[in-house]
C-alpha positions in Angstrom: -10.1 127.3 160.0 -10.4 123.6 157.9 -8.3 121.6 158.7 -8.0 117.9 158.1 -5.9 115.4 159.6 -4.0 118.2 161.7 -3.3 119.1 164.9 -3.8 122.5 166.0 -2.2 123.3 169.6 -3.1 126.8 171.5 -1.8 128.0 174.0 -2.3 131.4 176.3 -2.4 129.4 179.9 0.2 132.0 181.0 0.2 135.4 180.1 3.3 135.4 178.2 2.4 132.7 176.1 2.1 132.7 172.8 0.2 131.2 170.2 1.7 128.5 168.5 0.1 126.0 165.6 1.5 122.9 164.5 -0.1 120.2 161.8 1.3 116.6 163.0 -1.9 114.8 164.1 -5.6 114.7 163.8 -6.5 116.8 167.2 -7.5 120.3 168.3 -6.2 120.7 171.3 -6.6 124.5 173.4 -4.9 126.0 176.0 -6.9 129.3 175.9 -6.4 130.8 179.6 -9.7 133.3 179.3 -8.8 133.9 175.7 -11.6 132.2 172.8 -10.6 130.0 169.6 -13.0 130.3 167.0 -14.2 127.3 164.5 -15.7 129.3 161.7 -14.8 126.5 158.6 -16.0 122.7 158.2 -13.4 120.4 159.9 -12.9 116.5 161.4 -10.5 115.6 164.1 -9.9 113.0 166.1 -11.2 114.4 169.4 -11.2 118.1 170.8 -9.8 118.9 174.0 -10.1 122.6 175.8 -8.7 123.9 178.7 -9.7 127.2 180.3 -10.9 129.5 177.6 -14.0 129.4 175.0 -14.6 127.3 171.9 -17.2 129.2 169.6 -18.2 127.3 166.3 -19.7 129.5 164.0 -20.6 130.7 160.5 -22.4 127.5 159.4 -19.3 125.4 160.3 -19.5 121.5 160.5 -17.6 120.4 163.1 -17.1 116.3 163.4 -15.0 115.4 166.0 -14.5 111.3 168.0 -14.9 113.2 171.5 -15.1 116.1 173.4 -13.4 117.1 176.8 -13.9 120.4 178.5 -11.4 121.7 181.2 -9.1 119.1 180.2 -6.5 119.0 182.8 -5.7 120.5 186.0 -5.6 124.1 185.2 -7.5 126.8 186.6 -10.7 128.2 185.1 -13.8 127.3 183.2 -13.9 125.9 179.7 -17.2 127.0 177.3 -18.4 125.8 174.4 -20.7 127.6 172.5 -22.7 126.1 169.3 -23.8 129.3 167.5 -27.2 129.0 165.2 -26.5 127.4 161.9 -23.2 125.4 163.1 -22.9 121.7 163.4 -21.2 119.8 165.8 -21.0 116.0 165.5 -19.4 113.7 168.1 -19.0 110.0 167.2 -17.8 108.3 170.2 -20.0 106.0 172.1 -17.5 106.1 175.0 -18.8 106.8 178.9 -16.2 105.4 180.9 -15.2 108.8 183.5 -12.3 106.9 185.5 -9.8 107.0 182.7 -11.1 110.2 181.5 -12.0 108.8 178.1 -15.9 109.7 177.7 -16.7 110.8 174.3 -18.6 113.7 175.5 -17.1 115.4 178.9 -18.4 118.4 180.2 -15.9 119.4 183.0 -12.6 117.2 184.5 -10.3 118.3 187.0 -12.9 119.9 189.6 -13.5 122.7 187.7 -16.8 124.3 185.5 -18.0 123.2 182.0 -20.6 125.0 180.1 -21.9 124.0 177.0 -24.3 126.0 174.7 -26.2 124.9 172.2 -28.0 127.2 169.4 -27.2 125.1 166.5 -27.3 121.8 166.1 -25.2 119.1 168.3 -25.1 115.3 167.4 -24.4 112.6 170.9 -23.7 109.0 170.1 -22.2 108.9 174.1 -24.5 110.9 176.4 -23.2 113.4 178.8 -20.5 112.5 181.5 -18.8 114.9 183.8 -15.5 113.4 185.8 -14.7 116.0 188.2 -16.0 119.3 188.0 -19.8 120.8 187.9 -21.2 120.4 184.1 -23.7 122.6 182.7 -25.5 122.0 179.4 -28.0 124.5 177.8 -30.1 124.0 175.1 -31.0 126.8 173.8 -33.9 128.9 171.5 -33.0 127.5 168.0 -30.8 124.8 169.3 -31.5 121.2 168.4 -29.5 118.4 170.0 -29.8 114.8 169.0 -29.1 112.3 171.6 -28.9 109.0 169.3 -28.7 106.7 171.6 -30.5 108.2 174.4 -29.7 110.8 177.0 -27.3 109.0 179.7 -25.2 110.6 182.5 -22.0 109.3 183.9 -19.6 110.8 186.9 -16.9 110.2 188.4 -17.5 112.5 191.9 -21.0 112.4 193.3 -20.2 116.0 195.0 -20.3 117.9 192.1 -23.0 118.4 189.9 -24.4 118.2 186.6 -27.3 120.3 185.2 -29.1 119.8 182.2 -31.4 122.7 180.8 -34.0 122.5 177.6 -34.8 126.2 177.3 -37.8 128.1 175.3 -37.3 127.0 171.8 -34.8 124.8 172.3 -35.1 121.1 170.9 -33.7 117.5 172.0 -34.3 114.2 169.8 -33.8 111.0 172.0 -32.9 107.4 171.0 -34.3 104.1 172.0 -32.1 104.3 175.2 -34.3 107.2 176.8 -33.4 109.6 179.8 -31.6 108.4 182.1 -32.9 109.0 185.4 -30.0 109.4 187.3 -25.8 109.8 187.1 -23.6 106.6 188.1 -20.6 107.0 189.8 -18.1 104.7 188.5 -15.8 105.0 191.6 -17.8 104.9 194.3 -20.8 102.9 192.9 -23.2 105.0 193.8 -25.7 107.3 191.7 -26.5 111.0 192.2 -29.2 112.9 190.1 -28.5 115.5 187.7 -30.8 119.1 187.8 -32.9 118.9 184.9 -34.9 121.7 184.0 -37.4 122.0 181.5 -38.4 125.6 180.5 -40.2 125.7 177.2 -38.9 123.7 174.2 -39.3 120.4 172.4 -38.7 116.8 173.3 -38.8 114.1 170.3 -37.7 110.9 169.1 -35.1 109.3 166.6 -35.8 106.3 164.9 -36.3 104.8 161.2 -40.1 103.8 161.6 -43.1 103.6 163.4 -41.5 101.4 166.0 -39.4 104.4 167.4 -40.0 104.0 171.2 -38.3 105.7 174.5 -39.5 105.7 177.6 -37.9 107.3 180.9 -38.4 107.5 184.7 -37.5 110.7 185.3 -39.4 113.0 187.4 -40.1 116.3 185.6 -40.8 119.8 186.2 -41.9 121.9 183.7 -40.9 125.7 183.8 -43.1 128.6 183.2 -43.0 128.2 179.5 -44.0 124.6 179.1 -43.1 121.7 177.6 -44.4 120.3 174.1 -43.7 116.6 173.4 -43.3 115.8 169.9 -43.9 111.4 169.1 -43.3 112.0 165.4 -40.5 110.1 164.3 -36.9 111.8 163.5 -34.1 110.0 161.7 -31.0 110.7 161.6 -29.6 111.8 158.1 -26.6 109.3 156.3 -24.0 111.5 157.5 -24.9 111.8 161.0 -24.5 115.3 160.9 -28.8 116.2 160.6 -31.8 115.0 161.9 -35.7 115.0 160.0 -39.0 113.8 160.1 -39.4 110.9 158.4 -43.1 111.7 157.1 -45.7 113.5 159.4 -47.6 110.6 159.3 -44.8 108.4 161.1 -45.4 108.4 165.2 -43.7 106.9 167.5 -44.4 106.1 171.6 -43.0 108.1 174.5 -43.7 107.1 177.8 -43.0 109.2 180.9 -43.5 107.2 184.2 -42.0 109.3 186.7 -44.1 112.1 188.3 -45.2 115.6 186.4 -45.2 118.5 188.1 -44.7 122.4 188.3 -48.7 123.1 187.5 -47.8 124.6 184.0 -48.4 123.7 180.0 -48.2 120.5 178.3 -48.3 119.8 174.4 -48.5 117.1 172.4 -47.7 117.4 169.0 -47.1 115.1 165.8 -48.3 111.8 165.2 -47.7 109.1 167.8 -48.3 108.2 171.1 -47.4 110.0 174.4 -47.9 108.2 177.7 -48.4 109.4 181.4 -48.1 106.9 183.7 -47.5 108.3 186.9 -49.2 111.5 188.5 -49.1 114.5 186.4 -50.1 118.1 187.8 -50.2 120.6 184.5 -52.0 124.0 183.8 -53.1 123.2 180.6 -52.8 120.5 178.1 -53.1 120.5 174.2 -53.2 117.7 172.0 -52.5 119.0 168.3 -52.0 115.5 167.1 -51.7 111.7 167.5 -52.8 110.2 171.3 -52.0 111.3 174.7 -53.1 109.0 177.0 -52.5 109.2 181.0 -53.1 107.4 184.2 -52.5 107.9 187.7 -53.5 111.0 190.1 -53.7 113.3 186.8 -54.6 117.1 186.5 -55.1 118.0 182.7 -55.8 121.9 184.0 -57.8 123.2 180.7 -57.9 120.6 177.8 -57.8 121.4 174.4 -57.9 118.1 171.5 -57.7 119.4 167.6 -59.7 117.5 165.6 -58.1 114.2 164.9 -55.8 114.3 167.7 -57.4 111.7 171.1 -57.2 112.3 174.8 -57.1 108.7 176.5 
């Protein structure tokens, strides 16, 4: 369904509801009970707001959209949102603020569940903020998430929780502003940290050159399917809607200085540099190109270097 500059209002909170569709702003706004809307055609609105119910975008669809807010509102039940392979959703806000609601990308409000899957591709200008309720954001085999200006968490209620999962064959691109290592409470001042689980997939970096750095404190615990790290440099197409190497030849640096553990596979692929500066425990570790370098109480577990690539 295309359609720009309108509003399009659901509704099945109550049983007897039905639905209704009205084009008087630039919105999309659901009230889907357990019922699913489907975004199956290019569209932009002004933000998108669901409440109860599942979003799906689909069928190559490119979505752009100011914000997002799951389980908008204090209404029973869990909202999903589900970016199926080949679809493109782009979120331009840069807000965080969780007090007022207003973050540009909201997983859950209203002390209830928000799920958000990603098998296509998902563009972040804000980070991740939860206000309420428990957030929970996969990405998934296929699924590529770009994170332009780094992966930050904000929250409002240090009770709840938010979890973050990069599954096998999933892929996240960060910006200059890292990981975060941990959630801030607006309210309460205080700072929680969110589950992050690495099991398999690909972590990279956006930039336009050689300079491209991110760096992070985050402890990390890679999963029975490993994790490769990937220091060639991404950019961010003119649209904002894509991301692509800038030239295989193009590295950048990551540097990880909180602790490595779970004993399993690291790899380091594309040009560039990939730092360990704090103790790293890992079953194996390839280096297919560029440097890795480490320091600290560090077990490689078996090493293999392609020709080329360096182990410092």
């Amino acid at each position: 369904m295309a359609m720009k500059n309108s509003k399009l209002f659901i509704s099945t909170l109550f049983a007897a509801a039905a639905l209704g569709i009205s084009a008087d702003a630039a919105y999309l706004d659901l009230y889907l009970g357990t019922a699913t809307h489907n975004e199956t055609a290019d569209a932009t609105y002004d933000y998108i707001r669901v409440t109860n119910g599942t979003i799906n975008i689909s069928n190559n669809a490119v979505i752009t959209t100011g914000s997002f807010r799951g389980t908008s509102g204090n209404a029973n039940g869990p909202t999903t949102l589900n970016i199926q392979s080949g679809a493109t959703l782009t979120v331009t806000g840069t807000g965080t603020s969780v007090s007022a609601g207003s973050a540009s990308f909201m997983l859950a409000n209203w002390s209830r569940n928000g799920t958000v899957n990603v098998a296509g591709t998902l563009n972040v200008n804000s980070g991740l903020s939860s206000r309420d309720g428990n957030g929970f954001f996969n990405v998934n085999n296929g699924g590529v998430v770009n994170f332009v200006n780094g992966l930050t968490f904000a929250a409002r209620n240090r009770s709840n929780s938010m979890n973050f999962a990069l599954n096998n064959g999933g892929r996240i691109n960060i910006g200059s502003g890292g990981i975060e290592a941990t959630a801030t409470d607006e309210e309460q001042h205080t700072t929680s940290t969110p589950n992050f689980t690495i099991d398999g997939g690909t972590i990279g970096i956006l930039g336009t050159d050689a300079s491209a750095a991110w760096s992070t404190s985050r402890e990390l615990e890679i999963g029975a399917n490993g994790l490769t790290v990937d220091t060639m440099v991404y950019k961010m197409a003119s649209d904002g809607n894509s991301s692509a190497a800038i030239d295989p030849a193009v590295g950048g640096t990551i540097t990880l200085t909180g602790a490595i553990s779970g004993g399993n596979a690291l790899t380091k692929d594309g040009a560039g540099t990939l730092a360990l500066t704090a103790a790293a425990t890992l079953g194996a570790t390839t280096v297919n190109a560029g440097t890795l370098s480490f320091a600290g109480t560090t077990s490689l577990g078996t090493t293999t270097v392609a020709s080329g690539a360096a182990l410092d």
